[in-house]
C-alpha positions as CSV (number, residue, x, y, z in Angstrom):
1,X,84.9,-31.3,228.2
2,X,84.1,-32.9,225.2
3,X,82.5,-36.3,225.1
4,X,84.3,-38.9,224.1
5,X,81.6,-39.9,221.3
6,X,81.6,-36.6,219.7
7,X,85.5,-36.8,219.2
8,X,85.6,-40.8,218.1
9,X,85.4,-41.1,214.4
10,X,84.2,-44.4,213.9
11,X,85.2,-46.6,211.1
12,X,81.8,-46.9,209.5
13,X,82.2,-43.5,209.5
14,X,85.6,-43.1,207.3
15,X,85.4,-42.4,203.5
16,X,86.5,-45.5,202.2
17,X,89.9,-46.1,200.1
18,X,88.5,-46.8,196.6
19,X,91.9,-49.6,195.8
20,X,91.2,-49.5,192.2
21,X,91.9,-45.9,192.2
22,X,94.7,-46.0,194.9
23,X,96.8,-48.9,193.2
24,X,96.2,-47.9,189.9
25,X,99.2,-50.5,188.4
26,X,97.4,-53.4,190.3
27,X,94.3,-52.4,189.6
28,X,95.0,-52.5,185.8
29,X,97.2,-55.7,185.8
30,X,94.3,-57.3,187.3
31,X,91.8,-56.1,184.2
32,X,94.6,-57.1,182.2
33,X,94.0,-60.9,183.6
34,X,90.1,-60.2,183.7
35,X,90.3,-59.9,179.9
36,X,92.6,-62.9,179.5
37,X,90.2,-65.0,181.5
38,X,87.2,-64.0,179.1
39,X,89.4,-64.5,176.2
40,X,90.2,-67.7,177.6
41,X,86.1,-68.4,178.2
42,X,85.5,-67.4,174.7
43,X,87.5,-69.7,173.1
44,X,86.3,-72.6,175.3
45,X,82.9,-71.8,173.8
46,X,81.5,-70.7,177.0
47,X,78.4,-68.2,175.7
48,X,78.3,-64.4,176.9
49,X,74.5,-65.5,178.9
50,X,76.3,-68.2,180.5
51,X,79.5,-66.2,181.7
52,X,77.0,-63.3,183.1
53,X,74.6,-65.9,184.9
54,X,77.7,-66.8,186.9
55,X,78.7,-63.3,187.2
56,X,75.1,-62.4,188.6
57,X,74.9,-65.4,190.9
58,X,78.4,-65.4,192.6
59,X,77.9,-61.3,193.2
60,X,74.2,-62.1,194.6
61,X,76.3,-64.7,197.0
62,X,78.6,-62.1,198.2
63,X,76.3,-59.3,198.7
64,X,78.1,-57.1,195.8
65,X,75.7,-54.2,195.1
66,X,78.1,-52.7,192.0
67,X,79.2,-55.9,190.4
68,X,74.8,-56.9,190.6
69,X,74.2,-53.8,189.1
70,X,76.6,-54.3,186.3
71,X,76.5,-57.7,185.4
72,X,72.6,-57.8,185.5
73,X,72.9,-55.1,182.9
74,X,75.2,-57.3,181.0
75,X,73.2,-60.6,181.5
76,X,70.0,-58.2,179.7
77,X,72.5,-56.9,177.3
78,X,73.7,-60.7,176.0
79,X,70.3,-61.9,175.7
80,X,69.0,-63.2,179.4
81,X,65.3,-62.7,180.4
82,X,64.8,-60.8,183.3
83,X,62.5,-63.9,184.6
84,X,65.4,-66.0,184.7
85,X,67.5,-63.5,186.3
86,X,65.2,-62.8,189.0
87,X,64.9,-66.4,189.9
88,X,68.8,-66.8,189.8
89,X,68.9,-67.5,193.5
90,X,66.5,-70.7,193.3
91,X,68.0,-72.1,190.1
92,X,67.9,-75.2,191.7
93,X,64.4,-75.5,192.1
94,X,63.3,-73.5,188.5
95,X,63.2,-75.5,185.6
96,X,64.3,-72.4,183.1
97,X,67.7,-73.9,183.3
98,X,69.8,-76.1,181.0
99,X,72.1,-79.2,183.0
100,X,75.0,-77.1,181.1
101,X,74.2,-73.8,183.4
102,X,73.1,-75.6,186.0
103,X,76.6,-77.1,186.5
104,X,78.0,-74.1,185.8
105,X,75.9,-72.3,188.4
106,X,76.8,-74.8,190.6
107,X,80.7,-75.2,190.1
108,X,80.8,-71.2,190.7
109,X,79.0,-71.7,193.6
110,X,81.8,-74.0,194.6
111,X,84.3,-71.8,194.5
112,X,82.6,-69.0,196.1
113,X,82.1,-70.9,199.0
114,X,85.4,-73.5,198.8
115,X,85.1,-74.5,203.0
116,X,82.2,-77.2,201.8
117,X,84.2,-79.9,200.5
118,X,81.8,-82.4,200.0
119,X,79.3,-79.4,197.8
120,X,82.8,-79.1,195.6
121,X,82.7,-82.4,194.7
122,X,79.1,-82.7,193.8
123,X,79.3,-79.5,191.7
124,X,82.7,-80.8,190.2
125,X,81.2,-83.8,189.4
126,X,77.9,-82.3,187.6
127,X,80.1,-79.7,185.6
128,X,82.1,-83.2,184.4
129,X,79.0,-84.6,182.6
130,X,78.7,-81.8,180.5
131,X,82.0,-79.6,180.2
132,X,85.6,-81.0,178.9
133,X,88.9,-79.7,180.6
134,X,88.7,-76.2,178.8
135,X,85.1,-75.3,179.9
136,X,85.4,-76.1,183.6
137,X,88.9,-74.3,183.9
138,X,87.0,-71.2,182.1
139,X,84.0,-71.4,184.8
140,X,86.1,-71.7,187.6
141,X,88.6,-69.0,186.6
142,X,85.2,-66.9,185.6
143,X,84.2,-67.5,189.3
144,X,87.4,-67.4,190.6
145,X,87.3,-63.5,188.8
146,X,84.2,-61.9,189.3
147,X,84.7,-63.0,193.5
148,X,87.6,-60.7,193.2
149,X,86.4,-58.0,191.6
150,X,83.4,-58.6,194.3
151,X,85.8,-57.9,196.9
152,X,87.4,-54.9,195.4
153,X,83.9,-53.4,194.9
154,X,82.8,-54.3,198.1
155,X,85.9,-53.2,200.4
156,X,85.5,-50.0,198.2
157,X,81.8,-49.3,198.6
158,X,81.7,-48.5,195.3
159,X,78.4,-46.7,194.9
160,X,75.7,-47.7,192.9
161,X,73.5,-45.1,191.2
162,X,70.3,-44.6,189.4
163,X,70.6,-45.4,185.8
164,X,68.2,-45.8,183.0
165,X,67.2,-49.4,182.8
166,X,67.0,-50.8,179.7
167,X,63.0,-51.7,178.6
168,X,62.6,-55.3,177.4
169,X,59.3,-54.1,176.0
170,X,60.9,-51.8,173.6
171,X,62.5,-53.2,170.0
């Protein structure tokens, strides 16, 4: 007889179901909206640092390995220092920040983690000092998108592979 153990697959062990690949149609309606949302951010004046500091932070929230590795390349690509990506987590307490990404940082925060209420309305409130209608609709919706694509990544396992990194020394 056969154990039990060495006849159980467990699910950890399962390949997992890469949904962007398997629902191809959703997959690309859903870039199709992804690029409307940035279009959207453009035009509301929100800068390309600014849309991949909250791209960064709300992936570093939910733990998303492939959307990190990404939009960190990104963040380099549109101009961000690695010092102020690498102190992302504590933007709170650095003072490398403007009040404009700091209310930005914190409204994305909001709507990753939506069950605290009373953190909503303090970042609402902050992002209302220094953004008009346009600009907070474009943070939010840019929040609101990069936590998806989090999830597809994440429920994917998407891997994450060695890549050159680009070298702020050089040029």
């Amino acid at each position: 007889m056969t154990s039990s153990a060495a006849t159980t697959t467990h699910a950890s062990d399962r390949r997992r179901v890469f949904i962007d690949k398997q629902s191809p149609d959703a997959y690309k309606a859903f870039r199709h909206a992804s690029e409307a949302v940035r279009a959207e951010a453009t035009e509301a004046g929100l800068e390309p640092e600014l849309r991949e500091l909250i791209n960064v932070r709300v992936s570093q929230i939910n733990g998303c390995a492939f959307c990190l590795n990404t939009h960190t390349r990104a963040a380099l690509h549109a101009g961000e220092s690695p010092l102020r990506l690498g102190v992302l987590p504590g933007w709170r307490d650095a003072e490398l920040f403007t009040d404009r990404e700091r209310a930005a940082l914190g409204l994305a925060e909001a709507v990753t983690r939506p069950d605290d209420a009373v953190a909503q309305e303090v970042a609402y409130g902050a992002a209302r000092e220094v953004f008009d209608d346009a600009e907070i609709s474009a943070v939010i919706w840019t929040a609101i998108t990069i936590n998806a694509f989090n999830r597809v990544s994440i429920l994917s396992k998407h891997p994450v592979r060695q890549a050159a990194m680009p070298n702020p020394a050089v040029g």
